[in-house]
Jmol script that loads the backbone (N, CA, C; Angstrom):
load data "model"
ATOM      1  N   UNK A   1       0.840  -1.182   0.000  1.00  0.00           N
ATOM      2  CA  UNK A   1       0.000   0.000   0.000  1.00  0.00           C
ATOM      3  C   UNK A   1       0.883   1.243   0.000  1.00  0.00           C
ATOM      4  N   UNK A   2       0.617   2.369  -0.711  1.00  0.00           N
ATOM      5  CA  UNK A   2       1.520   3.250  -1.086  1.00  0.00           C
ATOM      6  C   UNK A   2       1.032   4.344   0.105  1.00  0.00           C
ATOM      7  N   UNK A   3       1.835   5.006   0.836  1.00  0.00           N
ATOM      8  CA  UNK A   3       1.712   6.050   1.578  1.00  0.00           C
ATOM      9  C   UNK A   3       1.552   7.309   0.615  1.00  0.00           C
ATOM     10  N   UNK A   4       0.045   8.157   1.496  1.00  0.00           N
ATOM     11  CA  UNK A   4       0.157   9.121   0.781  1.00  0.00           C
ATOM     12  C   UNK A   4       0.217  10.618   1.673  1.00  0.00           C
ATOM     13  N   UNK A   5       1.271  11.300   0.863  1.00  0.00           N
ATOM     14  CA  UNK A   5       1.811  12.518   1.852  1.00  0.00           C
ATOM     15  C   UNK A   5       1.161  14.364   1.493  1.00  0.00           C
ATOM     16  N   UNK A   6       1.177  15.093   2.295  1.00  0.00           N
ATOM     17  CA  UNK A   6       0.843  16.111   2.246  1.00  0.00           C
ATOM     18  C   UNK A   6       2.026  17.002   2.347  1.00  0.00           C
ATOM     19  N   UNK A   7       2.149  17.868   1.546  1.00  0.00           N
ATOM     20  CA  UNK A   7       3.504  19.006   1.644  1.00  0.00           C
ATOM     21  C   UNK A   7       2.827  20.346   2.765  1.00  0.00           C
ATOM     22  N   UNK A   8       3.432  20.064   3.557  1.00  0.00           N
ATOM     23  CA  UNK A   8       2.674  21.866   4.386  1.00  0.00           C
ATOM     24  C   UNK A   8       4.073  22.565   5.041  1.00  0.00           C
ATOM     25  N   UNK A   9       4.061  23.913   5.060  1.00  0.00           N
ATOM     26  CA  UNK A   9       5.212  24.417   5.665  1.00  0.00           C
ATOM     27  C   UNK A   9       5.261  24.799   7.112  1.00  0.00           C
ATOM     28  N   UNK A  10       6.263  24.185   8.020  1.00  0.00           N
ATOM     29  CA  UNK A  10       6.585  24.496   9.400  1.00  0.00           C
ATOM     30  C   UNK A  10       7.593  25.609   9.104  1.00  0.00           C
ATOM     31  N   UNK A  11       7.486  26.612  10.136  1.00  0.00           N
ATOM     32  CA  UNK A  11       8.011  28.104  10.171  1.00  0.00           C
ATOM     33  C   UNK A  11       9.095  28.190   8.864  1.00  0.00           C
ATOM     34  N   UNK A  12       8.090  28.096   7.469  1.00  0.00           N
ATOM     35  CA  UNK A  12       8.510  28.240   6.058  1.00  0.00           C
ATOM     36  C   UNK A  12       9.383  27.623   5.257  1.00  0.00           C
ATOM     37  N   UNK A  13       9.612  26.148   6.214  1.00  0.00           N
ATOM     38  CA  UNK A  13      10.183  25.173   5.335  1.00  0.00           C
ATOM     39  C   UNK A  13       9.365  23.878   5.083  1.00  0.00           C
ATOM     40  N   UNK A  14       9.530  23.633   3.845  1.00  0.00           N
ATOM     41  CA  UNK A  14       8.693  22.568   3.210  1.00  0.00           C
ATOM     42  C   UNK A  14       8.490  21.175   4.322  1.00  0.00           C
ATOM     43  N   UNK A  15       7.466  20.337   4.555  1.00  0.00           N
ATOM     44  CA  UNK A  15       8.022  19.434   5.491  1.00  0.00           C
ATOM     45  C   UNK A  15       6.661  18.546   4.651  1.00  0.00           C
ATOM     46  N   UNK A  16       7.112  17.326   4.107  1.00  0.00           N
ATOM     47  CA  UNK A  16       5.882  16.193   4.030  1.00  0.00           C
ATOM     48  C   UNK A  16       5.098  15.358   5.016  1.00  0.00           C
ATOM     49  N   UNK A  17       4.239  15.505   5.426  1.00  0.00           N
ATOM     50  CA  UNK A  17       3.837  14.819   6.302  1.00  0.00           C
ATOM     51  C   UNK A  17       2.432  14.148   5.707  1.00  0.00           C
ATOM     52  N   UNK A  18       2.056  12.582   6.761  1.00  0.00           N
ATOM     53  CA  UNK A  18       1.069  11.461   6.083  1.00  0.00           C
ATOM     54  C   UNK A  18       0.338  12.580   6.220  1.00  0.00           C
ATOM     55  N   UNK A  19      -1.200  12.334   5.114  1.00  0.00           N
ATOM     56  CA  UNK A  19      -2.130  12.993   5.196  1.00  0.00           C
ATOM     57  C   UNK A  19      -3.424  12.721   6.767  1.00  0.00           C
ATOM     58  N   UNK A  20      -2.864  11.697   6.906  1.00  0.00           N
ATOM     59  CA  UNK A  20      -3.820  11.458   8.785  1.00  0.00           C
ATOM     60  C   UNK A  20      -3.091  12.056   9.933  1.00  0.00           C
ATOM     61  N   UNK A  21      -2.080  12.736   9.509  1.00  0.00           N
ATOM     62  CA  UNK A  21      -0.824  12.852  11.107  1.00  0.00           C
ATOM     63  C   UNK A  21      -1.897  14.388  10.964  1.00  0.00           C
ATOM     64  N   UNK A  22      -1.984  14.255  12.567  1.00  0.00           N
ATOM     65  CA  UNK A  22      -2.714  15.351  13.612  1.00  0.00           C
ATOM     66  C   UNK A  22      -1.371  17.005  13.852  1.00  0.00           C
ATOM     67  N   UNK A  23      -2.054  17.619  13.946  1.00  0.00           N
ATOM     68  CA  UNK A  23      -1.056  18.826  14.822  1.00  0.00           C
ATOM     69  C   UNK A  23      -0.591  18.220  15.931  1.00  0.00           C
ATOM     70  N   UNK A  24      -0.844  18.147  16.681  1.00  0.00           N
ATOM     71  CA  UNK A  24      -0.470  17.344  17.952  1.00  0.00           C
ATOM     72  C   UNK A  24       0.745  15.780  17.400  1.00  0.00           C
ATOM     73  N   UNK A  25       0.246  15.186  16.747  1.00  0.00           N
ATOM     74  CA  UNK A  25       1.191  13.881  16.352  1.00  0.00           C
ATOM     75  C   UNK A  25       2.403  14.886  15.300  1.00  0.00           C
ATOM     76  N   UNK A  26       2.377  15.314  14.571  1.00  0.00           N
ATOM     77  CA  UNK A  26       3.275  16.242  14.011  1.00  0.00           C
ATOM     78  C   UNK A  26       4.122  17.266  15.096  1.00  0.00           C
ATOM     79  N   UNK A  27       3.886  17.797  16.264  1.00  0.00           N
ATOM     80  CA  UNK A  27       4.439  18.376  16.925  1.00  0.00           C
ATOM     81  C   UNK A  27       5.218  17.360  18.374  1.00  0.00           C
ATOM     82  N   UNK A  28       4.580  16.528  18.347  1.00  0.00           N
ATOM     83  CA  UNK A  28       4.918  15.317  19.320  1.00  0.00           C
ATOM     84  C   UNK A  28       6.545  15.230  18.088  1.00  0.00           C
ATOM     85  N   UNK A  29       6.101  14.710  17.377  1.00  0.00           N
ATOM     86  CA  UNK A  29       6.925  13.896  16.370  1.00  0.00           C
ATOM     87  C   UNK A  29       8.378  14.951  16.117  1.00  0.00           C
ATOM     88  N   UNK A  30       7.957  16.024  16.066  1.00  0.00           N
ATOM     89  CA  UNK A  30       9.347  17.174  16.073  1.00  0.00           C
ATOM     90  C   UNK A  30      10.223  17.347  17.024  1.00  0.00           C
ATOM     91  N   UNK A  31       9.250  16.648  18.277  1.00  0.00           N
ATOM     92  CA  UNK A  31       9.747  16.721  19.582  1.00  0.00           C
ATOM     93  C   UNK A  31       9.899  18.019  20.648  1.00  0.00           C
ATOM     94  N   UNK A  32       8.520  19.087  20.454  1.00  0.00           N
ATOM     95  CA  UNK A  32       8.473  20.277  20.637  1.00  0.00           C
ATOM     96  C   UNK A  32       6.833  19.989  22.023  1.00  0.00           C
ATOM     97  N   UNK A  33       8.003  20.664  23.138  1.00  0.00           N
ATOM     98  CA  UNK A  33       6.687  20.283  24.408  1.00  0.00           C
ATOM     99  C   UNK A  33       5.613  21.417  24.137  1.00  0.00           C
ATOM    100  N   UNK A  34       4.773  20.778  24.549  1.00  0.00           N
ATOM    101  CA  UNK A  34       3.253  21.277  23.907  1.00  0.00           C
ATOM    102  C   UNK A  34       3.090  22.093  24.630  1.00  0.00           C
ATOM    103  N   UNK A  35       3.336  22.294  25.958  1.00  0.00           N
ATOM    104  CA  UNK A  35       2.803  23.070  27.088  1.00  0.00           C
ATOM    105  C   UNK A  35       3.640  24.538  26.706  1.00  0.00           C
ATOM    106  N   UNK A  36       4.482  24.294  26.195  1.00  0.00           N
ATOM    107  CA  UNK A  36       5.671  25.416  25.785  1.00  0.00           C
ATOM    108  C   UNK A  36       6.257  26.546  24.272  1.00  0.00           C
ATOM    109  N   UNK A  37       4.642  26.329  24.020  1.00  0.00           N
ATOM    110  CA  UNK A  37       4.523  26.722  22.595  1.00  0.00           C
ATOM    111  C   UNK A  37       3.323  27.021  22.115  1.00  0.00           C
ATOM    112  N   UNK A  38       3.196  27.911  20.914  1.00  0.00           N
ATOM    113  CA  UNK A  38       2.189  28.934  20.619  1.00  0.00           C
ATOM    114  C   UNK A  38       2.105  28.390  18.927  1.00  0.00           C
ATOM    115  N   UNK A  39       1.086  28.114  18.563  1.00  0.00           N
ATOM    116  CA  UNK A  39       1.216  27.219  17.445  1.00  0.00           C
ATOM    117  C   UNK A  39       0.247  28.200  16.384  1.00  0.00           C
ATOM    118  N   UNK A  40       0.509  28.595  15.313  1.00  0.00           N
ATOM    119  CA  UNK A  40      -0.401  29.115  13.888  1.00  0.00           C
ATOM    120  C   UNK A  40      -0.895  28.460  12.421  1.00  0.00           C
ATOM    121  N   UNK A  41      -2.246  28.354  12.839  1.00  0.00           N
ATOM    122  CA  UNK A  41      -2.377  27.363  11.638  1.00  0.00           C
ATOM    123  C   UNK A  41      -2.839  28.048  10.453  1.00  0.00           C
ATOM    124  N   UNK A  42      -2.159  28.586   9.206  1.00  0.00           N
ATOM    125  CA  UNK A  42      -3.037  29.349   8.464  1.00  0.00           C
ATOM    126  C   UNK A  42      -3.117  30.367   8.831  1.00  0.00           C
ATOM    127  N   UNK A  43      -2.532  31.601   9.744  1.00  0.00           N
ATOM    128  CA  UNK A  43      -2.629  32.132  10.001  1.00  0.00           C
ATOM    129  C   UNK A  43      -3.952  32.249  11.232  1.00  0.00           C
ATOM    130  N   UNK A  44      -4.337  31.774  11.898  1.00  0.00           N
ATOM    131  CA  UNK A  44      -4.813  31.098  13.134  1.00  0.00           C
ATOM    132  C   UNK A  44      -4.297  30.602  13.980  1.00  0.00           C
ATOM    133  N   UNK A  45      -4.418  31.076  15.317  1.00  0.00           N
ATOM    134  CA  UNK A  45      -3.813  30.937  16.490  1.00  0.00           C
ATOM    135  C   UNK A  45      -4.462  29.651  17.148  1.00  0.00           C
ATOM    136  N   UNK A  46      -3.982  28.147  17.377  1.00  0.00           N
ATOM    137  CA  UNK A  46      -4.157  27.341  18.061  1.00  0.00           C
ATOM    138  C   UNK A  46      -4.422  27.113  19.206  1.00  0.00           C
ATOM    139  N   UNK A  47      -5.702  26.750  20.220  1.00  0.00           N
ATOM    140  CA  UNK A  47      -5.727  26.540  21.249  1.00  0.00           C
ATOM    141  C   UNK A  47      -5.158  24.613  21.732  1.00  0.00           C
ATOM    142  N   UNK A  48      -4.296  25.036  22.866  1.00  0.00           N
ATOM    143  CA  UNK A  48      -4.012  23.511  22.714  1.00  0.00           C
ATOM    144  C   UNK A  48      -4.879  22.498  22.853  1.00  0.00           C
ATOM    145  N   UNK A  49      -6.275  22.878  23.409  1.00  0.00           N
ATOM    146  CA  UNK A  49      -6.970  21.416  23.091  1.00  0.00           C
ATOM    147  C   UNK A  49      -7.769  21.442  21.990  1.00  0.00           C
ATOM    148  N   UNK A  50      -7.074  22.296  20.802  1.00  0.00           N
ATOM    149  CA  UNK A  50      -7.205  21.690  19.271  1.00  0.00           C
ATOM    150  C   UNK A  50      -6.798  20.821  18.653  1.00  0.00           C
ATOM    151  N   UNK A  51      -5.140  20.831  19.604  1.00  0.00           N
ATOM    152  CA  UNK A  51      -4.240  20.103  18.210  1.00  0.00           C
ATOM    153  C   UNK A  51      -4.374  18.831  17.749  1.00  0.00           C
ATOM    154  N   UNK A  52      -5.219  18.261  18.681  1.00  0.00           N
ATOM    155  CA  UNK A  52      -5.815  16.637  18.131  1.00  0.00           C
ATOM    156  C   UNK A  52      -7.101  16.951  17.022  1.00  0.00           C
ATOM    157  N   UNK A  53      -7.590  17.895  16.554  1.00  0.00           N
ATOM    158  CA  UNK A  53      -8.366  18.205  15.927  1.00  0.00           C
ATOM    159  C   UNK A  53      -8.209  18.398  14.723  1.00  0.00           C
ATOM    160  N   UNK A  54      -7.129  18.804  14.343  1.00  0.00           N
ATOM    161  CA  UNK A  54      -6.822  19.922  12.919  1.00  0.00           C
ATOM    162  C   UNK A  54      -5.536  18.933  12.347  1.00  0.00           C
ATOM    163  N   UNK A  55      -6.350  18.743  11.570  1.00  0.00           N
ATOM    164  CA  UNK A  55      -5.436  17.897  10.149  1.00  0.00           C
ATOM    165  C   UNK A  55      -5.539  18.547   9.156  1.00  0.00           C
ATOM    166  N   UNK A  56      -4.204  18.412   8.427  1.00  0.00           N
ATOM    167  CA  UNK A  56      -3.416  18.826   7.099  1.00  0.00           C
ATOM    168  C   UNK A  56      -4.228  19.049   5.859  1.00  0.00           C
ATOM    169  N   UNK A  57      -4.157  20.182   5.216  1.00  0.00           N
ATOM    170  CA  UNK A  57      -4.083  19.547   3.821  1.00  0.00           C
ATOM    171  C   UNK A  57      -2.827  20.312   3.323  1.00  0.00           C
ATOM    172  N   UNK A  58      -2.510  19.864   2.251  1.00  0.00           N
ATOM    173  CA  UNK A  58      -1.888  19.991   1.180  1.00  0.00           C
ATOM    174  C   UNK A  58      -1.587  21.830   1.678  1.00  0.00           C
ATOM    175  N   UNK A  59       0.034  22.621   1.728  1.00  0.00           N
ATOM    176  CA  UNK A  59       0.306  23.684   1.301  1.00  0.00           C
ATOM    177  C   UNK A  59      -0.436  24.330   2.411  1.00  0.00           C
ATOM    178  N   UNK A  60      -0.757  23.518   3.412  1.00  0.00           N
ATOM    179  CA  UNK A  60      -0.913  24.530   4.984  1.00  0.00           C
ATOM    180  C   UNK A  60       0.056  24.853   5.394  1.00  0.00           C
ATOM    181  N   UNK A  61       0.108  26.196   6.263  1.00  0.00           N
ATOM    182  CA  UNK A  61       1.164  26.694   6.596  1.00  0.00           C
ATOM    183  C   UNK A  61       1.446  26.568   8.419  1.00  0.00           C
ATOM    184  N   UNK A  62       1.978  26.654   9.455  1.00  0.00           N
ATOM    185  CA  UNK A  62       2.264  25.413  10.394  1.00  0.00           C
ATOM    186  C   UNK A  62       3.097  27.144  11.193  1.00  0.00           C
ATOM    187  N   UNK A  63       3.030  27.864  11.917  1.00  0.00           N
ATOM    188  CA  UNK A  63       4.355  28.352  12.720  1.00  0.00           C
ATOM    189  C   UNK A  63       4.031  27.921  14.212  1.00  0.00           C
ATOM    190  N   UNK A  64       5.158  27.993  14.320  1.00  0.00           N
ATOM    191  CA  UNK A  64       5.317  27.289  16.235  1.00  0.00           C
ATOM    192  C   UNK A  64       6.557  28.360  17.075  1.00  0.00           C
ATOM    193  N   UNK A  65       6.052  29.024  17.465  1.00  0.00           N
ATOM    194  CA  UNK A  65       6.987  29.794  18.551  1.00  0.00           C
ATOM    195  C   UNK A  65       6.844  29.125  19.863  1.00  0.00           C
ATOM    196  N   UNK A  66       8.618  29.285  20.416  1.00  0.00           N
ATOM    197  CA  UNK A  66       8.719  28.532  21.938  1.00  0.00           C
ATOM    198  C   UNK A  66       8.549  29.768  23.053  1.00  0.00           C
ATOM    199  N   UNK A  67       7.958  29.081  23.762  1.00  0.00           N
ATOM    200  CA  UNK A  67       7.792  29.666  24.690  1.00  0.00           C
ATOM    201  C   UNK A  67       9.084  30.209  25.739  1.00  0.00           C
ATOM    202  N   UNK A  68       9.603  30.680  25.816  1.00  0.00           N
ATOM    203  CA  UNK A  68      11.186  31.170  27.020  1.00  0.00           C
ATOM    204  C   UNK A  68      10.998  31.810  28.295  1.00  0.00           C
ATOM    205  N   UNK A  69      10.658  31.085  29.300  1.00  0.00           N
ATOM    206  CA  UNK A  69      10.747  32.076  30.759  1.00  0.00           C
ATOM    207  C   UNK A  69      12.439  32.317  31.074  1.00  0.00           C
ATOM    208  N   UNK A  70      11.926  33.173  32.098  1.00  0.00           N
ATOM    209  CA  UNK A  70      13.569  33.834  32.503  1.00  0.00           C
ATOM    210  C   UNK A  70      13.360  35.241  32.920  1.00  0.00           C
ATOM    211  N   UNK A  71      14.305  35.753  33.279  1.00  0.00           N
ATOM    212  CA  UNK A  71      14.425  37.690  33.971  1.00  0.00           C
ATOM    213  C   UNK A  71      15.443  37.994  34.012  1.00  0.00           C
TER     214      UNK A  71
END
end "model"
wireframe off; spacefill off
backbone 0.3
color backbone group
């Protein structure tokens, strides 16, 4: 069975990912803690108990800023 992939860009680089992988399984998978990050889908701001919600298509655009405490 042939895998089939979706092209979408994380903070403006090309990245293929399966067409079933979740925001959440895509950000797991980058290895980026969830609690610690501000995620844009499309220009839409992510609440985190979306990211199991919102799947890919094709030429979505993906930014993820980390979160940094400190003084």
């Amino acid at each position: 069975m042939k895998k089939i992939y979706n092209t979408i860009f994380v903070n403006g680089q090309a990245f293929n990912c399966d067409i079933n992988m979740s925001l959440q399984e895509l950000l797991i998978y980058l290895e980026f803690e969830l609690n610690s990050i501000v995620v844009e889908h499309n220009n839409r701001i992510i609440n985190f108990a979306e990211f199991d919600k919102i799947f890919f298509k094709s030429q979505d655009k993906i930014e993820i800023i980390t979160i940094v405490g400190g003084g």
